[in-house]
C-alpha angles and dihedrals in degrees: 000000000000096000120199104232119208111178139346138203139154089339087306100124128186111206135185109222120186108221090248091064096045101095099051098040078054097057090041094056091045094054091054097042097235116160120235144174128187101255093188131356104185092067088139092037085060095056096042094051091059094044082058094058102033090065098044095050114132105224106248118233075356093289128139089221122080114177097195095059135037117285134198119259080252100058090035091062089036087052087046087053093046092050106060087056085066090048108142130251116288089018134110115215124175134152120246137188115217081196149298124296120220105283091043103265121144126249098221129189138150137251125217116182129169088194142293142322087032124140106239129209113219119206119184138170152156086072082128090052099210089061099103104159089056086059096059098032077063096047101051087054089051088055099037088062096046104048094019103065104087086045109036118062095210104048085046081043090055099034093049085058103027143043115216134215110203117189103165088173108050080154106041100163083046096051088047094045083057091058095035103041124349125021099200096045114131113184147069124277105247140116131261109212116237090014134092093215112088123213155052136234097245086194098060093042103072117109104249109103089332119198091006101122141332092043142093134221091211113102095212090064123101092228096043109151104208140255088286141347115310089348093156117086088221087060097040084050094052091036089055087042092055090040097049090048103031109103089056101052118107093192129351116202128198119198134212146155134263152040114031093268131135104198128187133184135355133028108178140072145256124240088268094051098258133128129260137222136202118249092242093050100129084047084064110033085066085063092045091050095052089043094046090035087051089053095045094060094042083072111357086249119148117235125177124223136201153069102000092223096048097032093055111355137290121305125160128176090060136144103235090057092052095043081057109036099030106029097042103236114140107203113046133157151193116205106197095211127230123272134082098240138020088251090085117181110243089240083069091070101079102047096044084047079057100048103046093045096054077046094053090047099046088055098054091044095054103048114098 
């Protein structure tokens, strides 16, 4: 039974179940005397409910965008558009596209630089497409650092000594297929060859220990990895764009959603099945620690911290490996954003914008 797994920690597993498969992941369980409990039975009442109220939104100041709730890919790359025409003084910000995904869509980002010569931090997001908190967790810092700098201390503090590189869709036919058909999809859009289930994990496919472990060869899985390494045009364009600026990034941040977590390398395993660990883990770990700790006081939320296989579970192929073992950034993470479930209310917006941002700052602070 291909099972849709949510969110893991200390063999504690969330799982999305469809009602035709119930009864059968019941009996399973039972066999193998697993304890359970329904997290949450109004999965699709959820989802209907946001539609609801997606459809009904008034615009704001008669804008399509709305950073305090959830916005279309098209509104997303018009607001980012929008966005570098309000750059402050001094700055250059333009937007840029890394490619093109699949079905033709770009994968837009922008670009703020005080100069050259200037480390960058890079923040992306939305490469799983039904992780729409992280969306607009992404887009609120975007905009923070944009409209915020001649009034906020810190984000003057941060653009006056780093460039930044801001990409808030990495998926983007995954992200449209979750408005148009089908709100909890993950992957890409694109075909699989001799079988009748589309998509790839994008986040299985890139080229740093690809197919070694958390991962499946079966194109109907949610975490299926692809037919090769970075086979998917939306992975080869994000791999070439780490590579090229690699080596003048400070941090690079991943974000995803959800389960309170903030992972570092790696997240394969070793020819025994255990995890392994980078050489420079406890460097690391200390960046982990003030970004999780950071998060932790903005709310008084608890957030673990460590080694992503042996944190949450194994998972190869993924971009924060690659970032570090291919690209050549030292110090990469993935935030696994708050919530119990990827139907986030739109109240959650704010405070996850708050917490990820004093994250984010603590990390780059404490790097050395």
């Amino acid at each position: 039974m291909e099972l849709d797994v949510w969110a893991e920690s200390h063999g504690v597993v969330d799982v999305f179940v469809p009602p035709q498969k119930l009864s059968a992941f019941r009996v399973a369980l039972a066999q193998h005397a697993i304890a359970f409990a329904v997290k949450n039975d109004r999965v699709q009442q959820d989802i209907d409910e946001e539609v609801t109220r997606l459809a009904t939104r008034k615009r704001v100041d008669g804008r399509a965008i709305n950073y305090d709730d959830y916005n279309t890919y098209t509104a997303i790359m018009q607001e980012l558009d929008e966005l570098v025409l309000r750059c402050p003084s001094g700055f250059t910000c333009a937007t840029f596209t890394i490619g093109n995904s699949y079905e033709g869509r770009d994968t837009k980002g922008i670009r703020v630089s005080g100069g050259s010569g200037r480390t960058a931090v890079w923040l992306d997001a939305t490469i799983h497409a039904r992780e729409w908190l992280g969306t607009a967790t992404h887009l609120k810092i975007t905009r923070h650092l944009i409209e915020d700098y001649a009034t906020d201390a810190e984000v003057r503090r941060l653009m006056d000594t780093y460039d930044f590189y801001l990409l808030p869709v990495a998926n983007p036919d995954g992200y449209e297929f979750t408005w148009t058909d089908d709100r909890l999809w993950r992957k890409n859009r694109s075909p699989n060859p001799g079988s009748a289930c589309v998509g790839t994990d994008l986040n299985r496919n890139f080229a740093e220990e690809w197919g070694n472990a958390g991962t499946s060869s079966s194109p109907c899985s949610e975490t299926y990895g692809g037919s090769s390494a970075a086979s998917e045009v939306e992975t080869q364009n994000l791999q070439n764009e780490l590579s090229r600026v690699g080596a003048t990034i400070h941090t690079s941040v991943h974000i995803h959603t959800y389960a309170q977590l903030w992972l570092i390398p790696w997240g394969s395993v070793d020819i025994l099945g255990n995890c392994n660990f980078a050489n420079d883990h406890a460097e690391m770990l200390v960046v982990a620690n003030a970004a999780a700790d950071a998060i932790e006081n903005t709310y008084n939320t608890v957030w673990e911290r460590g080694n992503s296989c042996a944190t949450i579970y194994p998972a190869s192929g993924i971009t924060m490996d690659y970032s570090k073992g291919r690209a050549g950034i030292k110090y990469t993470a993935t935030p696994e954003l708050r919530g119990n479930s990827f139907i986030a209310a739109p109240d959650q917006i704010e405070p996850s914008f708050q917490e990820v941002w004093n994250g984010v700052v603590a990390a780059i602070d404490t790097i050395p």
